[in-house]
N, C-alpha and C positions, 0 to 999 in steps of 0.2 A: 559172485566172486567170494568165496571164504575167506573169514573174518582175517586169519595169519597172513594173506596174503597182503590186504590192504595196512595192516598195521606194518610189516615189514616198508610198503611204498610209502609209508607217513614216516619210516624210520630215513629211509633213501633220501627222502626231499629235503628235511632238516638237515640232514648232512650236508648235501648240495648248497642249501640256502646258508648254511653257514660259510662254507668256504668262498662261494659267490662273495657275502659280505664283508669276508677277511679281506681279500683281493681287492676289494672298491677301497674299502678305506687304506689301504698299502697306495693303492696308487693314486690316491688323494694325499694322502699325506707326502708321498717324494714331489708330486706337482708344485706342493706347496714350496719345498724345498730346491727352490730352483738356484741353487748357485754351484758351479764347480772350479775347481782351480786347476789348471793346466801347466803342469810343472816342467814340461819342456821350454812352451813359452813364457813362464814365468808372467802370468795373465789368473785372473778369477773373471769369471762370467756371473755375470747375476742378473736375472729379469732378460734374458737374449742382448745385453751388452758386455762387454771384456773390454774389462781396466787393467793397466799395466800393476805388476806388484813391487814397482819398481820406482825409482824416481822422486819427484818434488808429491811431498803426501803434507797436503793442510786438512785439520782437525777443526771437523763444523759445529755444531747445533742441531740446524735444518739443510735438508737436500742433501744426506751422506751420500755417495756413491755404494757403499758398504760401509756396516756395520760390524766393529772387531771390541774384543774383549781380549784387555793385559791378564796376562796367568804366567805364573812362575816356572812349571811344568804342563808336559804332554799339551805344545800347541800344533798351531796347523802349521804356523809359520812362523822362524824364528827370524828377525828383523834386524837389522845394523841401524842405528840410526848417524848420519853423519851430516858434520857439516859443509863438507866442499863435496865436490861432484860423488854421485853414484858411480859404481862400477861394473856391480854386477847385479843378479838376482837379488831381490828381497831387500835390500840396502835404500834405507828411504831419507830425502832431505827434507826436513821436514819447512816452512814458507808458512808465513806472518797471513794475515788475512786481509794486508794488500794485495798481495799476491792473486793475478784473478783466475789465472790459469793453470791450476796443478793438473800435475798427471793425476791425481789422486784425491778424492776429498773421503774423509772418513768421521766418523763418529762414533765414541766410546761410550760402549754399555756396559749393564751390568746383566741382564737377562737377555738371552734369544740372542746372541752374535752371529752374524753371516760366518765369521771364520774367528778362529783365539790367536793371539801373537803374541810371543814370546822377546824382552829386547836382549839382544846378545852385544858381546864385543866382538866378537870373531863367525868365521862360517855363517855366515845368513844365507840360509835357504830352507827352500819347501821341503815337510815333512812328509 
């Protein structure tokens, strides 16, 4: 086999073997990122479960359902908080930690948030 020829196939397989490992860690990394938000139903999935984004939301420690971070701009969702009933999307009342049963338990970070939330007074919904 002449020398060009094999140095051209040692060129071809780096190539390949690159792109190969571009791909693996792209799809290691979205794996990782398993959450989405479904803005029709006004639900987030995370881990193969869907919690409402909606409703009675108590603020944990341990065992969040999801993990969200307050930012002033450019969130995923901006949030109404109120105190008598919900009404629509994204409108959350937020429950004492008597409360045993929220639709919603959540816990505030500062690094790595499942989703950002924004509190508004008006228009709460998915971005």
């Amino acid at each position: 086999m002449p020398f060009g020829t094999v140095i051209a196939g040692c060129f071809y397989m780096k190539r390949i073997f690159t792109i190969l490992l571009s791909i693996l860690a792209t799809a290691t990394f979205s794996l990782a990122d398993d959450v989405t938000i479904d803005k029709d139903n006004c639900t987030i999935t995370k881990d193969g479960r869907t919690y409402p984004l909606y409703g009675e939301v108590k603020f944990v420690d341990e065992y969040p359902d999801i993990t969200i971070k307050f930012v002033d701009a450019y969130a995923d969702i901006d949030v109404k908080i109120t105190d008598s009933s919900y009404q629509s999307c994204c409108e959350w009342k937020v429950v004492d930690s008597s409360e045993s049963y929220p639709d919603l338990r959540v816990k505030v970070v500062r690094d790595y948030p499942d989703i950002t939330v924004r509190v508004v007074t008006d228009y709460p919904h998915i971005r």
